[in-house]
C-alpha positions in Angstrom: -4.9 235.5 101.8 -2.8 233.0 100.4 -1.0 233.6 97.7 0.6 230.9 94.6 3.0 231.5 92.6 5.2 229.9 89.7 8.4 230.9 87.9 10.8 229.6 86.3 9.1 229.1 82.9 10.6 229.7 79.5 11.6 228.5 75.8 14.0 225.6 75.4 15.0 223.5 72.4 13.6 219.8 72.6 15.9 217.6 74.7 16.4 220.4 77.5 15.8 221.2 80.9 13.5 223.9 83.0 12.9 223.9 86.4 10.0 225.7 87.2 9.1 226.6 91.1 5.7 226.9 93.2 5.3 229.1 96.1 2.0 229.4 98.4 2.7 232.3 101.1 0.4 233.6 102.8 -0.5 231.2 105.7 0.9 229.1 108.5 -0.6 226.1 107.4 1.6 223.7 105.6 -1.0 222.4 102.0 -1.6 218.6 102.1 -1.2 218.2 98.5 0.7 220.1 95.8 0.3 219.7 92.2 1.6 220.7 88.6 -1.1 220.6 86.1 -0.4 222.0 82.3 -3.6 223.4 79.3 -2.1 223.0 76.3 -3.9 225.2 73.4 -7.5 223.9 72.4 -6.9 220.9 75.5 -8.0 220.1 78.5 -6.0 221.1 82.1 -4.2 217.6 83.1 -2.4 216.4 86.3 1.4 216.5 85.6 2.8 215.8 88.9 1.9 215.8 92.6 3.3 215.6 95.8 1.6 214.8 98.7 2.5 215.0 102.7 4.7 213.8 104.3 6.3 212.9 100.3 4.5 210.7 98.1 4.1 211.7 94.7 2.0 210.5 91.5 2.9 211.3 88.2 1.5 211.6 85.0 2.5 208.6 82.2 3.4 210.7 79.9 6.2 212.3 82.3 7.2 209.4 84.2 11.2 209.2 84.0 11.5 213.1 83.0 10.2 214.6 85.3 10.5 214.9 89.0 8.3 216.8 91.7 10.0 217.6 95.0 9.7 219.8 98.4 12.0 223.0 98.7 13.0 223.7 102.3 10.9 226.9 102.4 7.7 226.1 103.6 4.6 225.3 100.7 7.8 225.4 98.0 8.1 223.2 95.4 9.6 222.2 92.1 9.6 220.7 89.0 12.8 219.4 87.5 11.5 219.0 83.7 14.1 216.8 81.7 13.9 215.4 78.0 11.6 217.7 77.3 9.6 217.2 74.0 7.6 219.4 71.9 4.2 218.2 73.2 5.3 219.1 76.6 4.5 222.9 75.7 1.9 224.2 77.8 0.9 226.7 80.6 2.0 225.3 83.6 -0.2 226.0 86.7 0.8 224.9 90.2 -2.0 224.0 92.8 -2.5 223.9 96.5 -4.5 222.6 98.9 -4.7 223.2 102.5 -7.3 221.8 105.0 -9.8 224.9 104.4 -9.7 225.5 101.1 -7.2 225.3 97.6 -5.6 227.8 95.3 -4.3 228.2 92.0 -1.7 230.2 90.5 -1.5 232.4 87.0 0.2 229.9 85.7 4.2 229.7 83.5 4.9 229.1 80.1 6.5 226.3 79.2 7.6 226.3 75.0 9.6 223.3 73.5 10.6 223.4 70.2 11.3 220.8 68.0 
């Protein structure tokens, strides 16, 4: 059964940094697509960044320039390097998966900014 999930969450002042990490175990497989997505309170689940095999990635606008998706070398391992982060940026931060037979969602991080 696979398995995601995230870490590296936390609280950090406006203008920091977090890296948070993604893990699927759990299969051989290697997921086509990997994705951060973030709910802030009373909002909608939105894309924040995506990675794709063998490496392309799509970012959100509102991240563009902050933050960066990449692969780990572990298998089905990656991060997100969060930079300049801004108040609005506070969320749960939910990594996704998807493999040719089916896709899989973690519990999700927290992710606080203060101003």
């Amino acid at each position: 059964q696979v398995r995601v999930v995230e870490s590296g969450g936390g609280l950090v002042q406006a203008g920091g940094s977090l890296r948070l990490s993604c893990a699927a175990s759990g299969t051989t497989f290697s997921a086509n697509v990997i994705g951060w997505y973030r709910q802030a309170p009373g909002k909608q689940r939105e894309l924040v960044a995506l990675i794709r095999r063998p490496d392309s990635t799509t970012y959100a606008d509102s991240v563009k320039g902050r933050f960066t998706i990449s692969r780990a070398n572990a298998k089905n391992t990656v991060y997100l390097q969060m930079n300049s982060l801004e108040p609005e940026d506070t969320a749960v931060y939910y990594c996704h998966a998807a493999f040719f037979n089916g896709d899989y969602w973690g519990q999700g991080t927290q992710v606080t900014v203060s101003s």
